[in-house]
TIDOZA-699011 format. One record per residue (C-alpha): residue number from 1; residue in three letters; chain; x, y, z. Coordinates in Angstrom, 2 decimals. Layout:
! TIDOZA-699011
NUM; ALA; A; X; Y; Z
...
! end
This chain:
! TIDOZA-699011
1; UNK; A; -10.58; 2.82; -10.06
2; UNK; A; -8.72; 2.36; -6.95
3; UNK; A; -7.72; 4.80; -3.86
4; UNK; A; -8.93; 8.41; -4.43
5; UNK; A; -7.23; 11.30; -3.43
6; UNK; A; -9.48; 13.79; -2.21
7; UNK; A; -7.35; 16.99; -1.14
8; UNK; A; -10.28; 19.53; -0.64
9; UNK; A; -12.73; 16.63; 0.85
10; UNK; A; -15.43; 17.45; -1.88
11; UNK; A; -18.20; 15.56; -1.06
12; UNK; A; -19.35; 14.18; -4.38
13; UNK; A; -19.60; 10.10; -5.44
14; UNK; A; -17.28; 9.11; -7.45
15; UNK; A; -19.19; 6.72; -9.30
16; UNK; A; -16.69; 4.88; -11.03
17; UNK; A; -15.05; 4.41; -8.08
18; UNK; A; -17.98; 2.84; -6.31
19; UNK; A; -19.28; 0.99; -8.62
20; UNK; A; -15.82; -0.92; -9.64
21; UNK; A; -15.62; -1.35; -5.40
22; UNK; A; -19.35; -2.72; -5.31
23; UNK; A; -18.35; -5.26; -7.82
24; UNK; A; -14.81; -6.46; -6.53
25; UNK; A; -16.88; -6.78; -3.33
26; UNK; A; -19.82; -9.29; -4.54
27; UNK; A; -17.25; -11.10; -6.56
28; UNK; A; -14.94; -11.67; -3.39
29; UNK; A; -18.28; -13.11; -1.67
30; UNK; A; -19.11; -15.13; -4.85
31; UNK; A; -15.43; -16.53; -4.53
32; UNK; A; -16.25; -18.10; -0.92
33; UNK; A; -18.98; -20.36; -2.97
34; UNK; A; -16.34; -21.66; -5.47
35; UNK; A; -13.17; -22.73; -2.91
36; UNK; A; -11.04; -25.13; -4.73
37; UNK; A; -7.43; -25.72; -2.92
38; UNK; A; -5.45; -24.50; -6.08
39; UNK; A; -7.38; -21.01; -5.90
40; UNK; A; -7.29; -20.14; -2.54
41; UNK; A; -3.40; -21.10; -2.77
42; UNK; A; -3.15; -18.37; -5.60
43; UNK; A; -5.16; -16.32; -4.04
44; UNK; A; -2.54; -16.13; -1.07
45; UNK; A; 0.86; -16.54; -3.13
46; UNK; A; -0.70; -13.46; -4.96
47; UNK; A; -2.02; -11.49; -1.42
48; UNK; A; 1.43; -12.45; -0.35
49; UNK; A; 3.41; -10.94; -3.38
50; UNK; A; 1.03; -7.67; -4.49
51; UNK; A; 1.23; -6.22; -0.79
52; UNK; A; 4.64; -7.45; 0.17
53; UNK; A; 6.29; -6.89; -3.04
54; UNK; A; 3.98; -4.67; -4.82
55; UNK; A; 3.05; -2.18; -1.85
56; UNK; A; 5.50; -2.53; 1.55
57; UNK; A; 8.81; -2.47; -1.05
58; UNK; A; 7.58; -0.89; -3.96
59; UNK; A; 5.24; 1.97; -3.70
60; UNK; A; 5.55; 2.43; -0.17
61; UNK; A; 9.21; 1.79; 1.17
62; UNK; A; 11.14; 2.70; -2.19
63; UNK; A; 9.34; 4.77; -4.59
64; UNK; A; 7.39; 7.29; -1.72
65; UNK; A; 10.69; 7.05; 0.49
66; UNK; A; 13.75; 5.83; -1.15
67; UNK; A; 14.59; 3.81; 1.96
68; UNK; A; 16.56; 1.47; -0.22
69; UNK; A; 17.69; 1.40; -4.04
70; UNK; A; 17.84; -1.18; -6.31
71; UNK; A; 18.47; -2.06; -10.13
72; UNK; A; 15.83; 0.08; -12.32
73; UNK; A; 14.30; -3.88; -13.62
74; UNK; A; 13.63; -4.64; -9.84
75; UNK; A; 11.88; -1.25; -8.92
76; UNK; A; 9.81; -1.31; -12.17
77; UNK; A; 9.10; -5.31; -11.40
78; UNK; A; 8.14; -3.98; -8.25
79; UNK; A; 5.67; -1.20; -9.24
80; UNK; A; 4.42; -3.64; -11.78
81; UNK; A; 3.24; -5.60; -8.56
82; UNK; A; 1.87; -2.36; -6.89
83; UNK; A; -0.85; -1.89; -9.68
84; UNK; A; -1.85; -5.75; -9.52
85; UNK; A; -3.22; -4.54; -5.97
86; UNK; A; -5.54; -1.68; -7.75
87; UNK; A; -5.06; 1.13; -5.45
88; UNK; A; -4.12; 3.45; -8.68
89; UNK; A; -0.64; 4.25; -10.30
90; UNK; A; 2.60; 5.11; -8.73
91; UNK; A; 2.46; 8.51; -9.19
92; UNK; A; -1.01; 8.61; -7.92
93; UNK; A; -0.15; 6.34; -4.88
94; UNK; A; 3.13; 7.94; -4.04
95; UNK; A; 1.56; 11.36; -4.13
96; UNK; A; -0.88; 10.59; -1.60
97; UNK; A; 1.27; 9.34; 0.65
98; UNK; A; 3.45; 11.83; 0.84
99; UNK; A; 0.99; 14.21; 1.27
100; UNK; A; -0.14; 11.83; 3.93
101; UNK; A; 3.37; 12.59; 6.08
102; UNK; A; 3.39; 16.28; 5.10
103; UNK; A; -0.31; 16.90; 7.02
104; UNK; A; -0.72; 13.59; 9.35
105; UNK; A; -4.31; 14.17; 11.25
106; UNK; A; -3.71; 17.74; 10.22
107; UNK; A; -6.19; 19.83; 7.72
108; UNK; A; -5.03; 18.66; 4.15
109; UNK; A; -4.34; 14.79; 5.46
110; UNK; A; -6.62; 12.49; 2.75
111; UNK; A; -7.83; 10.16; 4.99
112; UNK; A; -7.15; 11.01; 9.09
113; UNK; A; -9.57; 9.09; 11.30
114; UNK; A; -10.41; 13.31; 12.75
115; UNK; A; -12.22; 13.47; 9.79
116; UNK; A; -14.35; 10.19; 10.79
117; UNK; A; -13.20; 6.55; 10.93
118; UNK; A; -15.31; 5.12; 8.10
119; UNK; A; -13.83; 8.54; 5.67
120; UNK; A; -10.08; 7.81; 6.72
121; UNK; A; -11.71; 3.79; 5.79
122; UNK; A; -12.84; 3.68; 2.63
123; UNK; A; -15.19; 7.29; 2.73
124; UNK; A; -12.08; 9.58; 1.08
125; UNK; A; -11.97; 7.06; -2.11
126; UNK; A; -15.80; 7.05; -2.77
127; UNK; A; -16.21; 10.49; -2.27
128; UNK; A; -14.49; 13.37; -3.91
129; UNK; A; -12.66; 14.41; -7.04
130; UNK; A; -11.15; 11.32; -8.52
131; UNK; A; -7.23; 12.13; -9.20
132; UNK; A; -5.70; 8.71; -9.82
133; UNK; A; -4.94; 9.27; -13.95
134; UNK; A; -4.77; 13.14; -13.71
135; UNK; A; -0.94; 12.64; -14.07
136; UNK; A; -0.08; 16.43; -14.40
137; UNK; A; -1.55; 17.41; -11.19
138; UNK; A; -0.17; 14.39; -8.97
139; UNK; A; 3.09; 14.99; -10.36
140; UNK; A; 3.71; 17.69; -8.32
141; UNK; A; 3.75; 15.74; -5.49
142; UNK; A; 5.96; 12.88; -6.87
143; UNK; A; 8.17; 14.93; -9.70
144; UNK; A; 10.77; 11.84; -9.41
145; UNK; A; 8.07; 9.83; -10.67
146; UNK; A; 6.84; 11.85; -13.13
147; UNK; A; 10.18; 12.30; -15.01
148; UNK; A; 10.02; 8.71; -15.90
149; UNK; A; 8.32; 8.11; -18.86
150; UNK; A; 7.63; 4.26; -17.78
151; UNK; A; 5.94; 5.58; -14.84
152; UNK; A; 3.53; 8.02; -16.23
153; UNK; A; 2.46; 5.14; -18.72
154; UNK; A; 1.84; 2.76; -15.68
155; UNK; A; 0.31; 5.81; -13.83
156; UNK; A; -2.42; 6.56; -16.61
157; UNK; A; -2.57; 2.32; -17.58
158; UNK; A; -2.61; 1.09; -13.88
159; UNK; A; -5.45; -1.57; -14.61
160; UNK; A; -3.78; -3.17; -17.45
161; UNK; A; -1.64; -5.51; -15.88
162; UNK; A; -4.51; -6.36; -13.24
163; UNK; A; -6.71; -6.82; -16.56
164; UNK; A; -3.68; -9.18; -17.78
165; UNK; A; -3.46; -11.29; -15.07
166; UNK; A; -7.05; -12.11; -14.82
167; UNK; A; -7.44; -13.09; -18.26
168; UNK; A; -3.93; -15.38; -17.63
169; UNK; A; -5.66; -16.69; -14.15
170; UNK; A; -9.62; -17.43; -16.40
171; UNK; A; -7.29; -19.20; -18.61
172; UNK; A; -5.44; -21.42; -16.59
173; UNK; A; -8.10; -22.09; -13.39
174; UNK; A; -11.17; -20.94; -14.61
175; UNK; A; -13.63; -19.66; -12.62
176; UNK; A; -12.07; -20.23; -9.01
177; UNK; A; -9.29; -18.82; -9.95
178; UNK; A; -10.36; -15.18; -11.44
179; UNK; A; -12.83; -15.10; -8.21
180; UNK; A; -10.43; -15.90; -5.46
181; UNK; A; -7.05; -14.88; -7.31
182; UNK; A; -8.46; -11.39; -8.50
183; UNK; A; -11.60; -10.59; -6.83
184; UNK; A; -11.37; -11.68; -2.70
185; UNK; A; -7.46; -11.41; -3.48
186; UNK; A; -7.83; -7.81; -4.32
187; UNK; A; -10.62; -6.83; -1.78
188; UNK; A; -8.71; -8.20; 0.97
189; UNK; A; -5.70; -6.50; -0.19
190; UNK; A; -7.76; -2.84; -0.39
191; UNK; A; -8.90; -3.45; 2.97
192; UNK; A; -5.32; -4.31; 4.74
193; UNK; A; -4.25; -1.05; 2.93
194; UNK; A; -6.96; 0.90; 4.38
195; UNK; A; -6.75; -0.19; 7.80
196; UNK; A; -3.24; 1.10; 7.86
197; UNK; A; -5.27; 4.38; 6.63
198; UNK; A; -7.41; 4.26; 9.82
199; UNK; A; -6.80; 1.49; 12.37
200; UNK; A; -3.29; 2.69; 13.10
201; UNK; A; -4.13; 6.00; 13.74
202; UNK; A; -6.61; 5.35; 16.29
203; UNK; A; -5.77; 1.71; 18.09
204; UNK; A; -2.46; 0.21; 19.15
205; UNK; A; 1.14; 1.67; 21.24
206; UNK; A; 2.18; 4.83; 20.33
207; UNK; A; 5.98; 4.45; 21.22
208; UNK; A; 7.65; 7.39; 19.76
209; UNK; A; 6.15; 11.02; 20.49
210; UNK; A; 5.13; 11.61; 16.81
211; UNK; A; 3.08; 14.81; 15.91
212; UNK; A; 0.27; 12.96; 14.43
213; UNK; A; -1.86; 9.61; 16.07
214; UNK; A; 0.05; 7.08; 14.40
215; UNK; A; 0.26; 4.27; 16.43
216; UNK; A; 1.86; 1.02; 16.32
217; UNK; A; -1.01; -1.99; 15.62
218; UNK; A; 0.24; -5.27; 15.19
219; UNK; A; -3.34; -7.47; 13.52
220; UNK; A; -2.63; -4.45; 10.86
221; UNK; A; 1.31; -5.31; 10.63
222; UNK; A; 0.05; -8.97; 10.45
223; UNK; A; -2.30; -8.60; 7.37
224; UNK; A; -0.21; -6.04; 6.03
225; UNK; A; 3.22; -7.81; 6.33
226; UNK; A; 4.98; -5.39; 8.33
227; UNK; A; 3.19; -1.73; 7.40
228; UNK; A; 0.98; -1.73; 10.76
229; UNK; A; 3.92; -0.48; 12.71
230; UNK; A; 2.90; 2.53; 11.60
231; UNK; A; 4.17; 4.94; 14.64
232; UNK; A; 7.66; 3.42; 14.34
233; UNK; A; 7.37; 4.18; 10.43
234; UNK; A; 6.39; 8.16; 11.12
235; UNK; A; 9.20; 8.47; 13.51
236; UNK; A; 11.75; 7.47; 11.03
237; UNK; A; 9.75; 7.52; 7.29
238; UNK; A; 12.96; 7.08; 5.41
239; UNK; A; 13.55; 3.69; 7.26
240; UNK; A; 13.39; 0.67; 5.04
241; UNK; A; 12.56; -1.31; 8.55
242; UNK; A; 9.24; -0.86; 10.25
243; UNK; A; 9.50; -3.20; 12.67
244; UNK; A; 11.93; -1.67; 15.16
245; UNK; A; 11.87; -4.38; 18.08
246; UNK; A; 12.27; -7.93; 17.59
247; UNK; A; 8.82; -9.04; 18.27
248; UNK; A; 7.57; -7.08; 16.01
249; UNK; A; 6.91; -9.04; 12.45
250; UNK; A; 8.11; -7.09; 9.33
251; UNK; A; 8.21; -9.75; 6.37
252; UNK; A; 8.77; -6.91; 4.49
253; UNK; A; 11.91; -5.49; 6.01
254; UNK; A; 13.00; -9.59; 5.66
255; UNK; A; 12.86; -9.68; 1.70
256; UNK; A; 14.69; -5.81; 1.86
257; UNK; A; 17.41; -7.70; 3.47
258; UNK; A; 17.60; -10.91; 1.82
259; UNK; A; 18.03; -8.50; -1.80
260; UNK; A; 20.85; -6.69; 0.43
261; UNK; A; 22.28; -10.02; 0.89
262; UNK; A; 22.08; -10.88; -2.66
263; UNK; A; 23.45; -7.58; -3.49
264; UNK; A; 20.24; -6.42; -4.93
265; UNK; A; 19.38; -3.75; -2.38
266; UNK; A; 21.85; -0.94; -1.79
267; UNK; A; 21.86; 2.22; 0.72
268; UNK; A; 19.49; 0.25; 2.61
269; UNK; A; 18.23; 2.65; 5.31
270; UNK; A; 16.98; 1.00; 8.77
271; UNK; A; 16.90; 1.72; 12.85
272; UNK; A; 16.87; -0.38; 15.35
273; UNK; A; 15.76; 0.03; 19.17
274; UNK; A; 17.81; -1.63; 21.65
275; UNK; A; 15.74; -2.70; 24.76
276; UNK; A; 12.55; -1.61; 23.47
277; UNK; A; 13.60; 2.33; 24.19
278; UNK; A; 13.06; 4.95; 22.07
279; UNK; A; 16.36; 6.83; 23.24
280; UNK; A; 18.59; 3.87; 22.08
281; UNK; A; 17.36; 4.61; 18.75
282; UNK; A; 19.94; 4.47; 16.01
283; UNK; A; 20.52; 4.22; 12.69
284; UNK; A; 21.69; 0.87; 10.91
! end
């Protein structure tokens, strides 16, 4: 289960889809009866770590757009973290996305608010042709990805290590900790992803003159730890920094430079405005 890519907007249930959603929904309300400190602290290390670490640097920022590289253990690590978040493989993911940029709001874009706010929400992964282990066909989008063996493994087995970790979390904290840590973890998580999807392309600044509604939101960069600054990001995709002006929080971009510090990160790719003004521009 997880994001569906839905090219030719067939309007079909994916049933799978919807029912594993339905679930991870009533389990993340079930969570809010069983609060215990130590599981609402996992839940958030975990929140913290899968979108951070898992989305912002590894599917999003360095497998879709090689704004930075870094030792192949890290970036597998990294994609590891991605799945924990279950919005599909990193094929599957990084194809999307990129068709995402190729059509933004245009005929072809999976999920533009023109289409509707609730389909650009949650509507293009419950209806339409599932594609998320059809390997072959999102491979064309992301042939980088697909030449890697370890990647079309964790492309078809994406739930496994989400599978893992809630058997490690029943183990340890019972209960509490497989509701909040996996369940209300993970539906939060879906929905801070999706309101990138549609929030930020109908509510916030629009600071650079893109050709699609991206816009810059900052609740979204909040709960999303840097990925609401979503106009800045179209204007420059291959930046590793989203957050272009110094009020604007990318804890993201932070970690991408604390591994450049550590010499982790490499070829880092970032811009910076001066002033606030898109003509000052430039490339780190």
């Amino acid at each position: 289960m997880s994001q569906t890519v839905s090219i030719s907007k067939k309007r079909a249930i994916n049933w799978v889809t919807s029912i594993a959603l339905i679930v991870f929904h009533a389990g993340a309300v079930a969570a809010l009866f069983m609060p215990t400190f130590s599981a609402v602290v996992v839940a958030a290390l975990l929140y913290w770590s899968t979108l951070s670490f898992g989305i912002g640097m590894g599917y999003h920022r360095l497998l879709t757009h090689r704004g930075y590289k870094v030792p192949r253990w890290i970036e597998y690590t990294l994609a590891v973290f991605g799945t924990l978040t279950l919005e599909g493989g990193p094929i599957f993911w990084v194809a999307v996305h990129r068709i995402h940029h190729q059509k933004s709001d245009q005929p072809g874009d999976p999920h533009s608010p023109r289409d509707g706010a609730a389909w650009a929400h949650v509507g293009w992964i419950i209806l339409g042709e599932s594609q998320h282990c059809n390997t072959e066909q999102m491979a064309r989008y992301a042939p980088d990805l697909a030449r890697d063996p370890f990647y079309r493994w964790l492309n078809t087995y994406h739930y496994l290590p989400l599978v893992a970790l809630g058997g490690i979390l029943f183990a340890i904290g019972g209960l509490p900790w497989l509701l909040w840590g996996i369940f209300l973890r993970v539906t939060l998580g879906l929905h801070a992803t999706w309101l990138v999807n549609s929030a930020t392309h109908m509510w916030g600044r629009k600071r650079f003159a893109t050709r699609d509604d991206s816009r810059n939101n900052w609740w979204v960069a909040l709960l999303s730890f840097g990925e609401g600054w979503h106009n800045n990001h179209h204007a420059y995709p291959v930046s590793a920094r989203h957050g272009l002006a110094w009020y604007e929080l990318d804890i993201t971009w932070w970690t991408i430079r604390l591994l450049e510090k550590l010499g982790l990160a490499t070829s880092v790719k970032s811009v910076s405005v001066e002033g606030d003004s898109p003509a000052k521009a430039k490339a780190a």
